[in-house]
Structures are given as structure tokens and as C-alpha cells.
VEXRONU-446800 format. One record per atom (N, C-alpha, C, O, CB): y, x, z; residue in three letters. Coordinates in pm, whole numbers, padded with zeros to 5 digits, always signed. Glycine has a CB too. Layout:
N
YXZALA;...
//
This chain:
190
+09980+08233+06704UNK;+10070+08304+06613UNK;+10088+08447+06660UNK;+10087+08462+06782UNK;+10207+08231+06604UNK;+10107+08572+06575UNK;+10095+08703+06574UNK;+10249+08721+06658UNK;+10331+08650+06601UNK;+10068+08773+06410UNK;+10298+08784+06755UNK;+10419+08829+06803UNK;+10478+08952+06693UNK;+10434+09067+06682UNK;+10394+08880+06960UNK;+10578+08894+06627UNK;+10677+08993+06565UNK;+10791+09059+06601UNK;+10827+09165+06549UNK;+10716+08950+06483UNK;+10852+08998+06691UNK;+11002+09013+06739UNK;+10990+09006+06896UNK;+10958+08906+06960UNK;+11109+08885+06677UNK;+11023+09128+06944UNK;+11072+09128+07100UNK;+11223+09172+07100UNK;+11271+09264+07035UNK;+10978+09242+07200UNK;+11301+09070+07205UNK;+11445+09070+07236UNK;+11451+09138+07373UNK;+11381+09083+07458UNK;+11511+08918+07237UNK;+11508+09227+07406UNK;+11538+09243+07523UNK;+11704+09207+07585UNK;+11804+09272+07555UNK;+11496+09375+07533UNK;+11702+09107+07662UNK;+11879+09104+07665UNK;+11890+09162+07749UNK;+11793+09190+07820UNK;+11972+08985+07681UNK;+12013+09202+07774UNK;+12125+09275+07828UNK;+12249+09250+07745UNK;+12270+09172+07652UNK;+12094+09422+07835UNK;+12351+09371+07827UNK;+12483+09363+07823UNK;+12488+09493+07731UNK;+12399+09575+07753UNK;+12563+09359+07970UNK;+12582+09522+07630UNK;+12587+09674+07529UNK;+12683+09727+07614UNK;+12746+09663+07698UNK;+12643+09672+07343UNK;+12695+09870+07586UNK;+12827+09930+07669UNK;+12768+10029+07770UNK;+12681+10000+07852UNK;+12920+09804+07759UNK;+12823+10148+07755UNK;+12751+10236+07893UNK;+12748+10193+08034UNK;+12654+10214+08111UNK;+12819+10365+07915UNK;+12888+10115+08069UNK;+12937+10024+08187UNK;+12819+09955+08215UNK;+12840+09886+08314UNK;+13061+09921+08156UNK;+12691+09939+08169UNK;+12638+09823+08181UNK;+12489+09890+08159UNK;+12396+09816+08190UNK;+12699+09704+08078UNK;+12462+09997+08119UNK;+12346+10082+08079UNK;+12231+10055+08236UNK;+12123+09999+08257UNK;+12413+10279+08047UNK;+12287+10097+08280UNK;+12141+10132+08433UNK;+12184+09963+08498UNK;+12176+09957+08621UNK;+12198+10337+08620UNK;+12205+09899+08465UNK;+12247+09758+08593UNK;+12088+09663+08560UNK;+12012+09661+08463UNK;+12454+09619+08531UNK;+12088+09627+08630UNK;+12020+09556+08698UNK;+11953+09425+08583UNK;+11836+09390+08571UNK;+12116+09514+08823UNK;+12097+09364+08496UNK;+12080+09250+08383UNK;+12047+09306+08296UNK;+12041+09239+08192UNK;+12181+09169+08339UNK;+12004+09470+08288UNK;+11964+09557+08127UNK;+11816+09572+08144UNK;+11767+09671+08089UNK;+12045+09741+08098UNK;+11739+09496+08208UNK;+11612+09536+08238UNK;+11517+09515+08060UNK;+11422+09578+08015UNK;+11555+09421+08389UNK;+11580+09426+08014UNK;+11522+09369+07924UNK;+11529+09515+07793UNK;+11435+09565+07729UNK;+11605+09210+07898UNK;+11672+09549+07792UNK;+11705+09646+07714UNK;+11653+09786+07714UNK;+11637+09868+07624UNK;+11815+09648+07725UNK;+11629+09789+07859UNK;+11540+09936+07942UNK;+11390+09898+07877UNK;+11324+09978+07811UNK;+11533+09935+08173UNK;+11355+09784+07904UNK;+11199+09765+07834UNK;+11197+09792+07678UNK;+11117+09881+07648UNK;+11140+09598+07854UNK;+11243+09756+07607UNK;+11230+09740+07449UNK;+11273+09899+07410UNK;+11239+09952+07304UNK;+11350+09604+07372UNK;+11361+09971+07527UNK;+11352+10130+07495UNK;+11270+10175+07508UNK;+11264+10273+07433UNK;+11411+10212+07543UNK;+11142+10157+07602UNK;+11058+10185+07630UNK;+10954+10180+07516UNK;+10870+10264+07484UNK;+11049+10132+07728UNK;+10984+10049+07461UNK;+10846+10001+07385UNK;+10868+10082+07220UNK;+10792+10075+07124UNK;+10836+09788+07372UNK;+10991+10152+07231UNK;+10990+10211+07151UNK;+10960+10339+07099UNK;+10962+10395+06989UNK;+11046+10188+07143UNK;+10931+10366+07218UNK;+10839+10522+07235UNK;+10943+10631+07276UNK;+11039+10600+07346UNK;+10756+10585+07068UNK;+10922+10771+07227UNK;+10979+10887+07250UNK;+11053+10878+07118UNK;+11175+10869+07105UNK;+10883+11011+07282UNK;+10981+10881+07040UNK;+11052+10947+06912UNK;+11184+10857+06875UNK;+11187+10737+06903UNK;+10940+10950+06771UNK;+11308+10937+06800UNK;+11410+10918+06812UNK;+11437+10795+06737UNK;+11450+10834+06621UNK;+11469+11020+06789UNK;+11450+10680+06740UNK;+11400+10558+06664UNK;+11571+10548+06611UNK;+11680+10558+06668UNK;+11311+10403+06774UNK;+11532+10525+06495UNK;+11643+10475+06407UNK;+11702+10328+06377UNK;+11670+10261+06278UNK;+11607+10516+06297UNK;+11794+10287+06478UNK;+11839+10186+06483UNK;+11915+10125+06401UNK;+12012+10193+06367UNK;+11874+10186+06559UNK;+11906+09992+06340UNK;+12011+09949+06268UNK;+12053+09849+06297UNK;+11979+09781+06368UNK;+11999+09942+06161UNK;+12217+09778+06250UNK;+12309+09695+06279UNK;+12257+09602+06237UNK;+12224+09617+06119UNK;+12425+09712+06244UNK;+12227+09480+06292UNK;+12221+09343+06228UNK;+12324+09252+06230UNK;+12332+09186+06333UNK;+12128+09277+06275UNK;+12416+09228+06129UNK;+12496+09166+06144UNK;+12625+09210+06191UNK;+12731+09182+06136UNK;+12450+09097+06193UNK;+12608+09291+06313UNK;+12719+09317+06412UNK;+12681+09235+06547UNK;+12748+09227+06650UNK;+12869+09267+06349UNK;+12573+09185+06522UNK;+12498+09102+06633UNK;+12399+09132+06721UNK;+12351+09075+06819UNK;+12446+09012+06587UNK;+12372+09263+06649UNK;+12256+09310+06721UNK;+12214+09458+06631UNK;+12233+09488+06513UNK;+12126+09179+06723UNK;+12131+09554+06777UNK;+12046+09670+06726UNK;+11902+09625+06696UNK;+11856+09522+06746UNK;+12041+09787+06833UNK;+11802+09737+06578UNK;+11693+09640+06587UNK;+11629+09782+06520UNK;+11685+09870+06455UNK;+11696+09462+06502UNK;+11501+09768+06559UNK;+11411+09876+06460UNK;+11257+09841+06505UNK;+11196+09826+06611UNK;+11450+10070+06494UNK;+11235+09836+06388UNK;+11060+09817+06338UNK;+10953+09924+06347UNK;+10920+10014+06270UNK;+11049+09788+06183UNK;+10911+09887+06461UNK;+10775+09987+06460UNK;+10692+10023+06345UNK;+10722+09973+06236UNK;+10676+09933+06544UNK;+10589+10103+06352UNK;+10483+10105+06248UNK;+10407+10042+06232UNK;+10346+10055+06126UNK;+10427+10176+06236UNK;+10366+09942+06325UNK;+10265+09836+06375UNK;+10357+09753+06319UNK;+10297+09646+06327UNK;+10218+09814+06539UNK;+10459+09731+06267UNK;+10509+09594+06227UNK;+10621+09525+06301UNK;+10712+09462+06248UNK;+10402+09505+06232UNK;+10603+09544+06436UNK;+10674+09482+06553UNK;+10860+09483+06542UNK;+10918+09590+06560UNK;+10616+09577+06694UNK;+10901+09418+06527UNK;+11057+09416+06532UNK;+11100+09451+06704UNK;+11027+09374+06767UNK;+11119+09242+06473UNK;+11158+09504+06772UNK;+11259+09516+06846UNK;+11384+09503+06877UNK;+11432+09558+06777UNK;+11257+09565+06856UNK;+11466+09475+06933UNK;+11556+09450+06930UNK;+11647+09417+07048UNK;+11610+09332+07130UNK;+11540+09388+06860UNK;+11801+09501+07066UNK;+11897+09475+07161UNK;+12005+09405+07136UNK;+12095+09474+07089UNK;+11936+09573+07206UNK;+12039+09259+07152UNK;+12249+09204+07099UNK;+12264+09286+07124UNK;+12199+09361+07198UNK;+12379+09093+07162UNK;+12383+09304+07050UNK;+12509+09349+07073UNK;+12598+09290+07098UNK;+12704+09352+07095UNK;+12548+09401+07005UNK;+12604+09145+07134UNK;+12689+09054+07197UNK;+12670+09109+07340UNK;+12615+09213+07378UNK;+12651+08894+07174UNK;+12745+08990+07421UNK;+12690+09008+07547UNK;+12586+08925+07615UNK;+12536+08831+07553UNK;+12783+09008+07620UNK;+12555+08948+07715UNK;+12454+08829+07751UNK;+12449+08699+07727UNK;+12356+08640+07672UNK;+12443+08816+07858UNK;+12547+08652+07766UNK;+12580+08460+07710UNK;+12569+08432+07605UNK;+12525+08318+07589UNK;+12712+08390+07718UNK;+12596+08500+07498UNK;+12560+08503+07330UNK;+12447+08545+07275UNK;+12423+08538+07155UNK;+12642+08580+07257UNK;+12371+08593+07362UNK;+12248+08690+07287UNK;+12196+08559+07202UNK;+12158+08615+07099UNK;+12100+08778+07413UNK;+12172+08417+07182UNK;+12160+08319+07140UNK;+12213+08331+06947UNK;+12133+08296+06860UNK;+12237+08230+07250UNK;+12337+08378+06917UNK;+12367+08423+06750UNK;+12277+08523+06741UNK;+12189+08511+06656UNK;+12528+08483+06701UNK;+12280+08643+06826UNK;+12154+08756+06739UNK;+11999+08691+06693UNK;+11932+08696+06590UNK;+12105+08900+06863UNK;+11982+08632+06820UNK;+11867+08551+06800UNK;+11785+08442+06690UNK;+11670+08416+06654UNK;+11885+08500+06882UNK;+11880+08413+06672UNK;+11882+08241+06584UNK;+11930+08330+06435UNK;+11887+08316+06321UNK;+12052+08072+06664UNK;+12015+08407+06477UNK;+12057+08481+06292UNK;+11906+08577+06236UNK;+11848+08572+06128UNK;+12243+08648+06306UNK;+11873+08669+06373UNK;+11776+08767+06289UNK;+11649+08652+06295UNK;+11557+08696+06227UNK;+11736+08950+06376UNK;+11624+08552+06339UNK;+11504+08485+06337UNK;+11478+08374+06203UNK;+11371+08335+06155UNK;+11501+08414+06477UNK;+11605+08344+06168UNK;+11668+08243+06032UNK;+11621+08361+05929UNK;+11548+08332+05834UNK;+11883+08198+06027UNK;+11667+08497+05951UNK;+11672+08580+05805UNK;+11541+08612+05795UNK;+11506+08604+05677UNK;+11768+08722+05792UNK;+11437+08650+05881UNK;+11309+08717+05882UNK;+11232+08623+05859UNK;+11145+08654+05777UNK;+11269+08789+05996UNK;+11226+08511+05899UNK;+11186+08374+05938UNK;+11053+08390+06028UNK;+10934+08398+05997UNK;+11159+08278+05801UNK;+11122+08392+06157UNK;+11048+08404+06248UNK;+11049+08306+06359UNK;+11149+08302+06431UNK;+11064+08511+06282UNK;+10944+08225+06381UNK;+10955+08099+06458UNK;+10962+08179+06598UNK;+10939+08296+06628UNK;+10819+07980+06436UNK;+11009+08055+06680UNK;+10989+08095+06839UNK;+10843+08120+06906UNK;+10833+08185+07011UNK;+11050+07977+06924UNK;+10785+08091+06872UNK;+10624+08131+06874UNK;+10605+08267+06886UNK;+10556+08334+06976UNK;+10545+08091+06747UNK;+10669+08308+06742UNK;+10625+08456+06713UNK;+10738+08579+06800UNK;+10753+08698+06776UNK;+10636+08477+06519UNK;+10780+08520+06870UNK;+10908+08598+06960UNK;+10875+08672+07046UNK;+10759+08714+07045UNK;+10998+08522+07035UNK;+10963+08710+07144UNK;+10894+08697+07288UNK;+11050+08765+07371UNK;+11082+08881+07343UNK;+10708+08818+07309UNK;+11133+08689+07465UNK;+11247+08725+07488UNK;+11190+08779+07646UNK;+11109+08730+07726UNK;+11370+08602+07464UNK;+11274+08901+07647UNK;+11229+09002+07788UNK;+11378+08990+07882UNK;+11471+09053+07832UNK;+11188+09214+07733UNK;+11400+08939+07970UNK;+11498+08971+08106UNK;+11495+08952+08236UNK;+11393+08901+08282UNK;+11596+08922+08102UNK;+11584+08981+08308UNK;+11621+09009+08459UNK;+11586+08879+08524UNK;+11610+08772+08469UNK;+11786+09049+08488UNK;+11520+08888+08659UNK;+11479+08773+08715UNK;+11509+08802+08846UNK;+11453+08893+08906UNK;+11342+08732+08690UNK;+11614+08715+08905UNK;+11690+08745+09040UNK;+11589+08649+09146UNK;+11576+08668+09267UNK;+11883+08688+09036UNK;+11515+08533+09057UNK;+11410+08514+09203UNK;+11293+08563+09202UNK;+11219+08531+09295UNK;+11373+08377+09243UNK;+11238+08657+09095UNK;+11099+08744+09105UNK;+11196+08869+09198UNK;+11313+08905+09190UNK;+11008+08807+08910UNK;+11052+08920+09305UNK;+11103+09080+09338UNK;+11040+09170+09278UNK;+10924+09177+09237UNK;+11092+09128+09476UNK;+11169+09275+09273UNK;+11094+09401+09233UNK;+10988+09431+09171UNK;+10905+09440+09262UNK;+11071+09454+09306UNK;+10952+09446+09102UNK;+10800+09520+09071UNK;+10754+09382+09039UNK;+10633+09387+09060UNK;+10701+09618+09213UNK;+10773+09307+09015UNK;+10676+09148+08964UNK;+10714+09119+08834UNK;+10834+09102+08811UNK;+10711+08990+09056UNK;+10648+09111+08764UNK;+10666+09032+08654UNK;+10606+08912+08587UNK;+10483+08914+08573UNK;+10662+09098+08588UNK;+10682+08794+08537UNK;+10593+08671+08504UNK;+10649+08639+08349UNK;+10763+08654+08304UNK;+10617+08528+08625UNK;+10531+08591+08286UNK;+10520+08557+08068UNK;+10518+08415+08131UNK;+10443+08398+08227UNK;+10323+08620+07920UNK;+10571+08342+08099UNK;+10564+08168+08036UNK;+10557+08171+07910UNK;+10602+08271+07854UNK;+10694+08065+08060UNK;+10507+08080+07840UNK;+10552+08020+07696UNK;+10629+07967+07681UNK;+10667+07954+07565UNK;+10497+07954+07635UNK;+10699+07905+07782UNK;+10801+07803+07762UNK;+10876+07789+07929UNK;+10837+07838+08035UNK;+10717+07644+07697UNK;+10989+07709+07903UNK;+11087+07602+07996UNK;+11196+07659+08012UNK;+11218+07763+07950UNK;+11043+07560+08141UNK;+11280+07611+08092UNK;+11427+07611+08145UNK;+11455+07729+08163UNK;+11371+07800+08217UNK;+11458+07541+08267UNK;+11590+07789+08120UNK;+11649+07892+08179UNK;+11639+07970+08293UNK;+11649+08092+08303UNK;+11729+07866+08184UNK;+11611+07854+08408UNK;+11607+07920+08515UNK;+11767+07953+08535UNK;+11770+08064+08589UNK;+11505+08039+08503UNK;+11894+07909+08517UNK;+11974+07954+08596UNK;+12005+08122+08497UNK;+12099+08194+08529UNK;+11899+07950+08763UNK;+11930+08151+08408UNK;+11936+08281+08321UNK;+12039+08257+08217UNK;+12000+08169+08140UNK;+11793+08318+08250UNK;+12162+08306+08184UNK;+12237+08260+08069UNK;+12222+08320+07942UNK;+12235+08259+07836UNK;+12362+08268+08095UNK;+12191+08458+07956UNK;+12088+08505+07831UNK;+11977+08438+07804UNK;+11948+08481+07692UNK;+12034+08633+07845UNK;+11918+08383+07825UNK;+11804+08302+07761UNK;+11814+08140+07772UNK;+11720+08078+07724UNK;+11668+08348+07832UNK;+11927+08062+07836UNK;+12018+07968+07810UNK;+12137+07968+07654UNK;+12164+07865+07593UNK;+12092+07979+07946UNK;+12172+08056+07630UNK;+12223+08092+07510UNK;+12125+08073+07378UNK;+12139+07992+07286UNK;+12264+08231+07527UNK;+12012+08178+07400UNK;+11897+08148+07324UNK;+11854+08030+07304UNK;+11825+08009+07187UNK;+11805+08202+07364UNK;+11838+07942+07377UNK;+11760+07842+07422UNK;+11827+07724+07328UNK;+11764+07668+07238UNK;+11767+07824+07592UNK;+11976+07694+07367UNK;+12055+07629+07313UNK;+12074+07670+07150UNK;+12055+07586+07062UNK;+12165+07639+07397UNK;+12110+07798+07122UNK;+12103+07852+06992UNK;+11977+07805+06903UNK;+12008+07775+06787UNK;+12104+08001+07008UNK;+11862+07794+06932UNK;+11717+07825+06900UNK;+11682+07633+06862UNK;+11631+07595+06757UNK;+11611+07922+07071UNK;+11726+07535+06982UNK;+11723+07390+06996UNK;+11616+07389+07055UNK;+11600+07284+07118UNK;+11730+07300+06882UNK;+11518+07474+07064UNK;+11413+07444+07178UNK;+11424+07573+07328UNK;+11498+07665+07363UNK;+11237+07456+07085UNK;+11306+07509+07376UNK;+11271+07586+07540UNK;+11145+07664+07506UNK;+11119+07755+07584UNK;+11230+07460+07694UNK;+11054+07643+07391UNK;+10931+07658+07339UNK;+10909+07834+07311UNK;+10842+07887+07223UNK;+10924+07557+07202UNK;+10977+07886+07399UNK;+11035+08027+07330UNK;+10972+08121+07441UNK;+11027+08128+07551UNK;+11230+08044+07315UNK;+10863+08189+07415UNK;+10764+08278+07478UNK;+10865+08385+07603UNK;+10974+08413+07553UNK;+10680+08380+07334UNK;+10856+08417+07681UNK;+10935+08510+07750UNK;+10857+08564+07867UNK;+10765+08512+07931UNK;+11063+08449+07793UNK;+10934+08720+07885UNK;+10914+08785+08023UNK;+11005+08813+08096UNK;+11096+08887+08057UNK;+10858+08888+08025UNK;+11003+08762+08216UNK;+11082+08793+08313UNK;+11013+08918+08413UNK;+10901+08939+08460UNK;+11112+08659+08384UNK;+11144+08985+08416UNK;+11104+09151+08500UNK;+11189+09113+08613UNK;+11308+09092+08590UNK;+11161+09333+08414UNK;+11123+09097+08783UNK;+11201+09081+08890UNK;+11280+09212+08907UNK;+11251+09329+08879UNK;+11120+09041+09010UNK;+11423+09135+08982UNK;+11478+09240+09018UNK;+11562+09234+09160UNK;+11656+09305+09195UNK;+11551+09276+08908UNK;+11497+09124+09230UNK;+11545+09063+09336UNK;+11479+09132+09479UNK;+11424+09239+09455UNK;+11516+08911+09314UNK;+11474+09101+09590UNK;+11558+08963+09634UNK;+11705+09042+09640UNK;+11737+09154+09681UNK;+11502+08876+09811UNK;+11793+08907+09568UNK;+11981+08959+09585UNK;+11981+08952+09716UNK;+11907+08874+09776UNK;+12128+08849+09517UNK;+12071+09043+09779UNK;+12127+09037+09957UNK;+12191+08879+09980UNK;+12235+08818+09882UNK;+12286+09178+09997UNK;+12193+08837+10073UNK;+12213+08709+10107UNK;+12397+08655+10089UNK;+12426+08548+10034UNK;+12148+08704+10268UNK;+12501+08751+10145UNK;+12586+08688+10121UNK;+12659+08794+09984UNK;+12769+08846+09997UNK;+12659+08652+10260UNK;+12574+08810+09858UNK;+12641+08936+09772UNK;+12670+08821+09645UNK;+12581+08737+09632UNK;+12512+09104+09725UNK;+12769+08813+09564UNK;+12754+08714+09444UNK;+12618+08738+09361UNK;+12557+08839+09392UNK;+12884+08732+09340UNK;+12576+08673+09281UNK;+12449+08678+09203UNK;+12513+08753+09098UNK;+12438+08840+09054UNK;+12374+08533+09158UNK;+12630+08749+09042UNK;+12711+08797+08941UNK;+12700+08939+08940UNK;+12637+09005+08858UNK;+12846+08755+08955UNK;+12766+08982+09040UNK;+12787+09124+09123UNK;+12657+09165+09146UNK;+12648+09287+09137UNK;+12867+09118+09270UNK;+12560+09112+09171UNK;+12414+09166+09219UNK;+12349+09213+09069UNK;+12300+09325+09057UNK;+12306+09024+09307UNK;+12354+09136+08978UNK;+12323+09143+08883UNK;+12343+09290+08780UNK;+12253+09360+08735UNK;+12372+09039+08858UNK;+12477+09306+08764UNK;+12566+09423+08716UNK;+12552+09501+08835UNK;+12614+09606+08815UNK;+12728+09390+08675UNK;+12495+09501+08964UNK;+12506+09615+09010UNK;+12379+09721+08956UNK;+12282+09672+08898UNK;+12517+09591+09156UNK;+12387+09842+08975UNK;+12276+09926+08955UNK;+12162+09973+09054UNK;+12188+09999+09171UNK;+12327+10025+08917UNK;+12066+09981+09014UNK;+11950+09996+09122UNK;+12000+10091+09192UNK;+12087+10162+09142UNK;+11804+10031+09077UNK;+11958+10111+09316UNK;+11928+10239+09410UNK;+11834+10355+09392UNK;+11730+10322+09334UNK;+11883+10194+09523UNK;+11843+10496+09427UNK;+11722+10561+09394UNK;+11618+10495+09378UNK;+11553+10462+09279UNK;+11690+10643+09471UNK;+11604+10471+09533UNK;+11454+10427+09594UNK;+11386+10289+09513UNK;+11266+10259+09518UNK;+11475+10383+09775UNK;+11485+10219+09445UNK;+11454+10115+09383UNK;+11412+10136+09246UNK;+11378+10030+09194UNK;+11550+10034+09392UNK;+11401+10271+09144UNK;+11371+10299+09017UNK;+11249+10322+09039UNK;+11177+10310+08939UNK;+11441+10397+08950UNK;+11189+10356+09152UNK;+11025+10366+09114UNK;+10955+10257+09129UNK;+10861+10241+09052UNK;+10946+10461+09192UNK;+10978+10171+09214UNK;+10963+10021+09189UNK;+10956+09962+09019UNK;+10848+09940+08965UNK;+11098+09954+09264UNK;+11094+09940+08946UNK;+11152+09939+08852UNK;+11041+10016+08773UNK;+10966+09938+08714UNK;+11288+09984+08868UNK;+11009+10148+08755UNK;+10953+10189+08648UNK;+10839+10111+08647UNK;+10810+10043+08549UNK;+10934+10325+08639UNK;+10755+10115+08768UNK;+10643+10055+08751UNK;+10624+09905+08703UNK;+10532+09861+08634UNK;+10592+10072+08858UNK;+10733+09836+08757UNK;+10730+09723+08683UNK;+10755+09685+08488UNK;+10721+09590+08418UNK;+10827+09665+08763UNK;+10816+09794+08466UNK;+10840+09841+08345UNK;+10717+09850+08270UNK;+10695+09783+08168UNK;+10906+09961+08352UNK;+10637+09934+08323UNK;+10516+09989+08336UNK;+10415+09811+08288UNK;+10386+09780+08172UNK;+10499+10076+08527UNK;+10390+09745+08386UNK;+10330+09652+08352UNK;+10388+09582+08273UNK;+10310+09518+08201UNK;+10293+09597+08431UNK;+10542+09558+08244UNK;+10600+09491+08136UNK;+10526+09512+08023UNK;+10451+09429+07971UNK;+10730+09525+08113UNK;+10549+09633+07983UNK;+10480+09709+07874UNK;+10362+09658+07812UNK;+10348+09635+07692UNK;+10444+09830+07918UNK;+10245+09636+07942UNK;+10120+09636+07919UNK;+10112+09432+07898UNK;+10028+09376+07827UNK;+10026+09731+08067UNK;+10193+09378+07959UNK;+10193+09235+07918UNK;+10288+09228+07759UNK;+10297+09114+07712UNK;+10272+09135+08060UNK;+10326+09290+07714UNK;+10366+09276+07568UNK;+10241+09299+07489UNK;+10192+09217+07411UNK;+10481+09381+07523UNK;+10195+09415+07516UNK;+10071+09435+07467UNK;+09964+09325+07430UNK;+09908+09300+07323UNK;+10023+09510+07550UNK;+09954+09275+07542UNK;+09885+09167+07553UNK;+09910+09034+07502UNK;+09821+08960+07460UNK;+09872+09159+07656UNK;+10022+09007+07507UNK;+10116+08925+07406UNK;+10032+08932+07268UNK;+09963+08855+07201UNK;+10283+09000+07388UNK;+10085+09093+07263UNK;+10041+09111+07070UNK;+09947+09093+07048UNK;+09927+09041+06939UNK;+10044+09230+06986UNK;+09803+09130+07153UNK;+09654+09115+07114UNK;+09638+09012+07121UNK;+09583+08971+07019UNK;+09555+09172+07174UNK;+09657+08936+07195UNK;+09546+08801+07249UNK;+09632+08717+07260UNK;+09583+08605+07251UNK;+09454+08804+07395UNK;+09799+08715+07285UNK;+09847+08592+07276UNK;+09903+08575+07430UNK;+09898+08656+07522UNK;+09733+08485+07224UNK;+09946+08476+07428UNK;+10100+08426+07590UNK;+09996+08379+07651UNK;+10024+08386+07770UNK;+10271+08269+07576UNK;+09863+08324+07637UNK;+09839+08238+07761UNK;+09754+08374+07800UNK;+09763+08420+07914UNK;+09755+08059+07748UNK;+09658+08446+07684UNK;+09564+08539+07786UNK;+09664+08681+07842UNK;+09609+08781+07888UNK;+09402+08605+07683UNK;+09825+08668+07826UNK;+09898+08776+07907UNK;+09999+08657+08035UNK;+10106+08692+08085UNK;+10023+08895+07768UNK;+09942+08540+08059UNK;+09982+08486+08151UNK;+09840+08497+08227UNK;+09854+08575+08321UNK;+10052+08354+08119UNK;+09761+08467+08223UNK;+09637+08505+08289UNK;+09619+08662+08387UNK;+09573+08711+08490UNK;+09537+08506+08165UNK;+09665+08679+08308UNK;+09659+08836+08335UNK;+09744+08886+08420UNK;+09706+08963+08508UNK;+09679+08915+08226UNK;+09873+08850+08408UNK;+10012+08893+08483UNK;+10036+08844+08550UNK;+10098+08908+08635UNK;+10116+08901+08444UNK;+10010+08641+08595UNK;+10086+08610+08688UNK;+10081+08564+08775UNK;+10157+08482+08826UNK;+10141+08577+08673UNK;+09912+08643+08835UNK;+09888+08617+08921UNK;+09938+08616+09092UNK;+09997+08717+09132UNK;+09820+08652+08884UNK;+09921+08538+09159UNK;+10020+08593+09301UNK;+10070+08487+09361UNK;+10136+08419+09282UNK;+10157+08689+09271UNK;+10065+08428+09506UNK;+10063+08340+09556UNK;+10254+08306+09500UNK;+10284+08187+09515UNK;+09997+08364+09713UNK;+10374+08400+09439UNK;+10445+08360+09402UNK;+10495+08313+09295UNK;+10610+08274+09272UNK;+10473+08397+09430UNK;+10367+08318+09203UNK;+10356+08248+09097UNK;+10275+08134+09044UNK;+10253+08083+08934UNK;+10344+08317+09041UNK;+10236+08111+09180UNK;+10141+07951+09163UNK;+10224+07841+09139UNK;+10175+07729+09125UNK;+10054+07898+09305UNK;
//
């Protein structure tokens, strides 16, 4: 099936702009180029704007635990199966600069894509996780999460961005398994 719709979750709110759980939201800005993209309200549930290629984008405007109504509402109205998706966020046990596409399974402990998940009734729901770990040992996961990178940690970050990018891509051409092939490779993703 053709990928129509990329979600990036995060949290809305400037409070929440550079942290760590907006990785998803930092990507889908990305994928939206330079030019000044004209966003519109869905619902009150979400930002969203359509490339020229077709591609939907899209940020909730809930917060993370809910991104699950934007999801399930703009996917009901467009009619867009979970197939044709592809949900992008923060991964506290990938590090830095790693990124891994599944087609499917468990949350992982992720409540933005636990929301989805539950919202949606399946796990069958294409995704990328962008590391942003390892959390410091005695820091909450909560707090680690909402905190904001360090200098030294955005060039890491871009670059992983960077390959995010290029595994969506790949998504769109060829599909989840030949951008799992491709991406996830690495004795920490065996």
C-alpha cells in the first residue's frame, strides 16, 4: 500500500518545541521543506498540510497521550488505513543518532503511539522511532523526555533527522520492509 499520511507526535506549545518527545514533530517539519507551508486545523485535533506529491503530514494538537483522536479522526475522514500511515517518535531505548521502521507491535512503553494504538484497535501501524537516549541512570524517563537536547547533542539529532528523512522516503518508494532493510541494521537492532 502507497504511504499517505505521516504523524509526527509530540507535545504543541513552545514549552515543549526543542524537547526531546518533539522529535517526531521536528521530523515532519523537516519533511516539509523550506517553503512556508500552510497549515490547517483538523478538527482542533490536529495541524496538517499536503504536499505536492500527495503526502499528508501532520502534528496533534492534543498532547501526547491523545495523539490517538487526531489519528483515528483524520484517518476515518480521508480513509486511510494503518498500512498507508506511518507514525514518527522519540525512542528512549534507541541512542542518539539511530533510527528503527517496524511495521508493527507494542508501544514499547511509548504513550503516543499507545494512544494511537488503542484508538486505531490494532498494533499493525507502520512507525519510526528516532533514538534519543541513553536517559542518565537515576533522571525520571518523564523529565528526560521533556528535557531539551544539549548543544553538542543537535548534531547528533540532525543527522539522525537526516536519515529519518531518507527512511520515509523509502517508506514512500518501496514500502516498510525495503526501509527496514535498509535502516535497521546494527547489532542493536537484531
Amino acid at each position: 500500500m502507497a504511504l499517505r499520511l505521516v504523524v509526527g507526535l509530540g507535545n504543541p506549545g513552545p514549552e515543549y518545541e526543542r524537547t526531546r518527545h518533539n522529535v517526531g514533530f521536528r521530523l515532519v517539519d523537516r519533511l516539509v521543506g523550506e517553503a512556508d507551508p500552510f497549515w490547517k486545523d483538523f478538527q482542533g485535533l490536529g495541524a496538517v498540510v499536503k504536499r505536492a506529491d500527495g503526502l499528508w503530514l501532520a502534528k496533534p494538537t492534543t498532547f501526547m497521550n491523545d495523539s490517538g483522536n487526531f489519528v483515528r479522526a483524520f484517518s476515518d475522514y480521508h480513509k486511510i488505513s494503518p498500512a498507508e500511515m506511518l507514525l514518527v517518535f522519540d525512542e528512549i531505548a534507541l541512542p542518539l543518532g539511530r533510527i528503527r521502521v517496524r511495521r508493527r507491535g507494542s508501544a514499547g512503553g511509548q504513550k503516543g503511539m499507545l494512544s494511537v494504538i488503542k484508538r486505531m484497535g490494532t498494533d499493525e501501524i507502520p512507525r519510526l522511532r528516532v533514538g534519543i537516549g541513553p536517559q542518565p541512570e537515576r533522571m525520571d524517563s518523564a523529565d528526560f523526555v521533556l528535557s531539551r537536547f544539549k548543544a553538542g547533542e543537535e548534531k547528533d539529532l540532525d543527522a539522525a533527522l537526516g536519515l529519518a528523512e531518507d527512511a520515509v522516503r523509502a517508506v514512500a518508494e518501496g514500502g516498510v520492509d525495503l526501509a527496514m532493510n535498509r535502516f535497521n541494521a546494527g547489532p542493536a537492532d537484531a
